[in-house]
C-alpha positions, 0 to 999 in steps of 0.5 A: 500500500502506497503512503499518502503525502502529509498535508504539510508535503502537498502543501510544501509542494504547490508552494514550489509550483507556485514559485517559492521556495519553502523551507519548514521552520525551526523548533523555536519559530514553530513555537511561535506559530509560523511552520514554513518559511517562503522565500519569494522570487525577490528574495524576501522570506514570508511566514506561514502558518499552516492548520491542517484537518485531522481527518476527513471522514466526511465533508461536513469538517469542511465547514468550520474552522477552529480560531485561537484567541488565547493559547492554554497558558492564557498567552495571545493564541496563533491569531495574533502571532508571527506569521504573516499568512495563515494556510486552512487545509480543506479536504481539496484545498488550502485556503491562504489568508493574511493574518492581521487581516482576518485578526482585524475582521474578527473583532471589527465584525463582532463575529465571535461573540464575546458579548456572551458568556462563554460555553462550556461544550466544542460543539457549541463554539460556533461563533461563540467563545469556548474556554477549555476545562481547567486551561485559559484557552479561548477558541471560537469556530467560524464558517471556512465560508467567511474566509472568503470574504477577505481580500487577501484569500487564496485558494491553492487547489491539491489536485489541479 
């Protein structure tokens, strides 16, 4: 039986097609977010963080992603890191977005509602803050959909 690539070796590879050279970041860079690093045709480096999906048993995973605002330690979660671009996986794609820029879009447009109480269960968490048992990790999940409201979206398909 033939192994399948890992979301971040497709990843790594259309980023080759697409004229960069990717290279996957250090220990100390991974710890602040960022897992590739890209150097574009002009010779600066660009840093992205790639989200993969654990696994696809059905479509419906594609829906939703998952937002960090604040990590288990309470320390600004991966929305407010270094890199400068965030990659989502999709079952047949990666949805490439600037960071700041969907940073800014979250809490200009009050999409994660943190004029509520907080819930208590994941599957709640839909446009709602969720907060882990016994951790200061507040997470929220938006439709993959909004992601395309952003300027700055790309969608790099898997298998053209």
């Amino acid at each position: 039986m033939e192994k399948q690539p890992t979301p971040f070796t497709v990843f790594q590879d259309l980023a080759e097609k697409k004229g960069y050279r990717p290279k996957r970041a250090t220990t100390s860079l991974k710890k602040e977010n960022v897992q590739f690093i890209f150097q574009t045709p002009t010779h600066k480096n660009i840093e992205v963080d790639l989200k993969t999906k654990k696994k696809f048993k059905n479509k419906s995973f594609d829906k939703w992603i998952w937002i960090e605002f604040a990590n288990k330690y309470g320390r600004k979660g991966w929305i407010y890191g270094r890199a400068k671009f965030i990659a989502f996986e999709t079952a047949d794609s990666f949805i490439l977005v600037n960071r700041s820029e969907l940073a800014n879009f979250l809490q200009s447009s009050n999409v994660a509602r943190f004029d509520l109480p907080f819930v208590d269960q994941p599957w709640k968490a839909k446009y709602r803050v969720f907060r882990r048992p016994n951790t200061k990790e507040t997470l929220t999940q938006i439709k993959t959909h909004d992601l395309l409201k952003l300027k700055s979206v790309q969608i790099w398909k898997k298998y053209e």
